[in-house]
N, C-alpha and C positions, 0 to 999 in steps of 0.2 A: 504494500500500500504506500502509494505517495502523494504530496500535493502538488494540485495542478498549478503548475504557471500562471502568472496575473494576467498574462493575452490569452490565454485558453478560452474560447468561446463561449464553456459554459461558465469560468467565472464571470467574466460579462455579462452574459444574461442574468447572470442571478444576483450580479451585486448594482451593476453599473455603474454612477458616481458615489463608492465608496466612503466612507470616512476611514481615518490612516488604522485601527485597529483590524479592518476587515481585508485588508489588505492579505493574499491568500499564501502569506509565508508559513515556514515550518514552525517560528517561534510563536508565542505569545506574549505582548509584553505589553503595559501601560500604565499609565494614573489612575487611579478607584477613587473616587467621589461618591461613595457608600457602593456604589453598584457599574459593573463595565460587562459588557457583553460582546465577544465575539463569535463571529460566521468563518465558517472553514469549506473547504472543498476539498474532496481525495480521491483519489483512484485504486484500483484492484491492480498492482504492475505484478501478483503473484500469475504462476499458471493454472491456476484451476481457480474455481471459485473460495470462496474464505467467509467467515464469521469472525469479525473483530470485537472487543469486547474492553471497553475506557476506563482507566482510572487516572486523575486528577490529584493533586494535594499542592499546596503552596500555604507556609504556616502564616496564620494570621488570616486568611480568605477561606470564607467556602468554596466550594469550585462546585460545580452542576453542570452536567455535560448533557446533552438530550439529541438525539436518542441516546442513551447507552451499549446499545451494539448498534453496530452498520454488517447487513449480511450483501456480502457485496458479489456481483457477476466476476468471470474473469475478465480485466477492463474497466468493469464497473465503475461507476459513479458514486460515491456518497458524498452527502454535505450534516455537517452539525454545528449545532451552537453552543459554545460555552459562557455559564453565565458566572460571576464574578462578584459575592459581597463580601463588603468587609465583618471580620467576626476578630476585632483583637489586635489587628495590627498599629503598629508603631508609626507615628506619625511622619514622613518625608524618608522614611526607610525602606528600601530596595528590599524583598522578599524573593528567593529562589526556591523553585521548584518544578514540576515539569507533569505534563500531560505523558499516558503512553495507553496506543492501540495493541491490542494484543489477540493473535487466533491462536494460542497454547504451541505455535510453535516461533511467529516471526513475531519481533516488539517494535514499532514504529514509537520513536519517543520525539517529544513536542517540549524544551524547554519553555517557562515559564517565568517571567519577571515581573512582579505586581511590588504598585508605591502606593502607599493610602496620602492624597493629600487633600486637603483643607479647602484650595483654591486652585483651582485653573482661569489663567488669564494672560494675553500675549504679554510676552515681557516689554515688548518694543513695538512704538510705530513711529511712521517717519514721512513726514511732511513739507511741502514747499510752498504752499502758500500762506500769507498773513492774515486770512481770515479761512474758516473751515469747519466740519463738523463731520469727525469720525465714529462708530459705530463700533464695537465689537463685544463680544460673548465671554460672560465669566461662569463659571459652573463652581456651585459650595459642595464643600463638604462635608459639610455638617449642620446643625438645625440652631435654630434659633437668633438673637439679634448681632444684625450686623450693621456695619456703618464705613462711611468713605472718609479719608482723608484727604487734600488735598491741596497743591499748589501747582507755581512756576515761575522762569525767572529766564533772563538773559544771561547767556555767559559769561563770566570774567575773566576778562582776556589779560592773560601777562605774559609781557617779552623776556626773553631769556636768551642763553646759549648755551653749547654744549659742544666738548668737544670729543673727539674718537676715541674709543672705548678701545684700552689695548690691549685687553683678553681675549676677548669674544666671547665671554660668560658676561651675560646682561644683567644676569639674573642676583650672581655671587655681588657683583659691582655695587649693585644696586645697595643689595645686603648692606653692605659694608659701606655706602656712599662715596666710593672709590674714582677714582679719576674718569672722567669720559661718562660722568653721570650730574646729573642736578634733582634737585629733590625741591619739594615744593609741599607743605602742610595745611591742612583742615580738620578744622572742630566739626566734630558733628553732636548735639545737642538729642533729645528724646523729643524733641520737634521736628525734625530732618526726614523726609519721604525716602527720599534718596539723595545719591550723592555721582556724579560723573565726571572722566577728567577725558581732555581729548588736545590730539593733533592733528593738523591736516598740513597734504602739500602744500597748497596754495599760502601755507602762513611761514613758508619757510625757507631762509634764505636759496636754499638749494631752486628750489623750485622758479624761485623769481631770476636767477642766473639763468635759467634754460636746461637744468639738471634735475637730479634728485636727491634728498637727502635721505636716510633710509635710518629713523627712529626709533626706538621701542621704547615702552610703557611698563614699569610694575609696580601697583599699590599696595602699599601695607598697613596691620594697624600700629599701635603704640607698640607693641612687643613685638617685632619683627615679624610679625608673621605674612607672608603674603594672603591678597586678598581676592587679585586679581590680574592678569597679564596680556599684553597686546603682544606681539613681534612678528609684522609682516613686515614685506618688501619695501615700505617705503616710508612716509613719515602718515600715515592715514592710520593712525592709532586710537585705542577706544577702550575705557574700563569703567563700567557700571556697578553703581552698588545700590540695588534694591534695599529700601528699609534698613541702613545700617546701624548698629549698635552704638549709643553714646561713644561716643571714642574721637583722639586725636589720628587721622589718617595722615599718611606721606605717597606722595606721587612721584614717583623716580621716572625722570625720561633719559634714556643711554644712544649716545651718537655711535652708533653701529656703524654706520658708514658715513657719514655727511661729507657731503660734497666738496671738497678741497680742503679736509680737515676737520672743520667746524660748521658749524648752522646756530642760522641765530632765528629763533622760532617764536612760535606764539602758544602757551597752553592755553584751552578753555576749562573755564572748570564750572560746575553748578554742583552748587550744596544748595537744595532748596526746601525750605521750610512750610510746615503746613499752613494756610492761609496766605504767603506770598500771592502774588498777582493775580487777584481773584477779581480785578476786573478785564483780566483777557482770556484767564485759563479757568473751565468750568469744567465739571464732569454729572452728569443726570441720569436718572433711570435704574440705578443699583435699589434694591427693595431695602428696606429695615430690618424684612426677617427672611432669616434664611433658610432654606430647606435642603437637606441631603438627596444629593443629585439635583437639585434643582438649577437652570438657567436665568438670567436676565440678559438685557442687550441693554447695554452700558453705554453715551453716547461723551466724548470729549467734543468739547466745543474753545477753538481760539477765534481770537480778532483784534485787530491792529497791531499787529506784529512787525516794527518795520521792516526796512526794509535793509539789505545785508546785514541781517542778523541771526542770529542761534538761539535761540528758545527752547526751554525745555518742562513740558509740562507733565506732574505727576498724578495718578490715581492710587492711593494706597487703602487697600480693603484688608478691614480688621472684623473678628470676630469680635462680638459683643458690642457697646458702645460707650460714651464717656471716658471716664480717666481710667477704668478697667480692661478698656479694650485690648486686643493684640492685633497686631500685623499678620496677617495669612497670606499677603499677596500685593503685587504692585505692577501696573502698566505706565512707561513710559514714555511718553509721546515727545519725539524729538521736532521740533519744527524748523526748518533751516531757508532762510526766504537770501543767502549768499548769493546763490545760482553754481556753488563749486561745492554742492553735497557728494565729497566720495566715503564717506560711512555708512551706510546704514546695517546696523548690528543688531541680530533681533537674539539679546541676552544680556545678561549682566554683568557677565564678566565676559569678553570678547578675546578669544584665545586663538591664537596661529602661532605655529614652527617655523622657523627659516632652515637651511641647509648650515651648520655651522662650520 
């Protein structure tokens, strides 16, 4: 028994436009917002006919498999669904375990990956015009009151320089605030939505010579710890932090290569507070009370935003409400009206390799 290909004719008739868990891989893996359901398809690839017979487990989840046998042709077709509640799991914790068909002689096994979370909501949206209203879908995980937090803010732009980093460990330099590195700090208060720091070509000598400068990005908190890292090709660098912890942060940016030596740049950075700019940046539609599994359609709204500018608008959804509340989740809406947006990172911490 195996499964069918995603172009396979009959997965297309039977799913069509998909959603990403039905997708008709061997694994099974996703977020649980009390309840998750996938659609499978399989084939008979034995030679004679077979009776398969399913057992399920992943700790912390029920698992419900329906039908429970598939008596299948040689060739055959079966399809089943598996349904998915939460009984126990630990919150934002990766659970392993694994689906397996069995006809007492051959086991077709099906790993299993289930996260119980809170909140589903896109991390990131990205915008270019100064007036707007976007749209998207959050799903709870759990019952009862909930409430939005919110701000936004323009970027604060600081000129710097930086010159070439002569290890080629970004990362250790950083650590150490070693030569070929500059560093750059922010408070973030039990106010703060979030926090992002960023570079782009266009802010940077390199780029204004007719070249490139080629920068990287690593944030940490007070205790060394990293938090988050950028290191691509070029100086288009990005590290988000969703709903960070009181703390003093440090933004290391390292001259990996810059153009004739040195670059003289620009970071932006937005630490934004909740109630910041709440006459441009609005967000509507989120309910008061929440229901496991339940959806709303969440809408951001900006307007006068000038013009070459960076904008950064937050939605932070907390369980409960008042000074009780907790963060579950947050949508960041970057709005960039420059005309030179080469970012858009949809997460929060924005990670790439280079060859070193």
């Amino acid at each position: 028994m195996g499964a069918l290909p995603p172009d396979d004719p009959s997965c297309q008739a039977l799913h069509g436009g998909m959603v990403p868990t039905d997708l008709n891989l061997a694994s099974l893996a996703g977020d649980v917002m009390g309840a998750l359901t996938f659609h499978r398809v399989v084939r008979n690839v034995g030679l004679a006919p077979a009776t398969y017979t399913v057992a399920a487990a992943v700790p912390g989840f029920d698992i419900a498999v329906t039908p429970s046998t598939l008596v299948l042709d040689k060739g055959g077709i079966g399809h089943y669904t598996v349904t998915v509640n939460l009984n126990g799991a630990a919150v934002d914790a990766w659970n392993e375990g694994a689906l397996t068909w069995s006809d007492g002689t051959h086991v077709v096994r099906s790993p299993m990956a289930l996260r119980y979370r809170l909140l589903a909501t896109p991390p990131a949206l990205w915008e270019t015009t100064p007036d707007g209203n976007e749209a998207f879908i959050v799903q709870y995980g759990f019952d009862g009151a909930t409430s939005v937090r919110q701000g936004g803010k323009n970027a604060t732009r600081t000129r710097s320089s930086v010159a070439k980093e002569p290890t080629g460990d970004g990362l250790a330099a950083c650590q150490a605030q070693g030569a070929g590195t500059v560093s750059f700090t922010f408070p973030v208060t039990s106010s703060t939505l979030a926090a992002r720091f960023a570079t782009y070509d266009a802010d940077t000598s390199g780029f204004k010579n007719g070249g490139t400068d080629d920068l990287d990005m690593y944030v940490f908190d007070s205790a060394n710890n990293l938090m988050g890292s950028s290191a691509g090709s070029t100086a288009d660098e990005m590290v988000s932090l969703p709903s960070p912890k009181p703390d003093t942060y440090r933004a290391c940016v390292v001259g990996f290569a810059p153009l004739g030596g040195e670059s003289h740049f620009t970071l932006s950075s937005w630490v934004v507070d909740a109630g910041e700019g709440a006459s441009q940046f609005r967000v509507s539609g989120a309910p008061d009370q929440a229901q496991m599994g339940g959806h709303a359609k969440v809408h951001a709204k900006w307007h006068d935003i000038a013009a070459d500018t960076r904008f950064m608008g937050v939605a932070q959804f907390m369980q409960g409400s008042g000074d009780g509340a907790m963060p579950v989740g947050a949508t960041l809406v970057g709005i960039d009206t420059t005309g030179t947006m080469g970012l858009s990172v949809a997460g929060a911490s924005h990670k790439r390799l280079k060859a070193r």
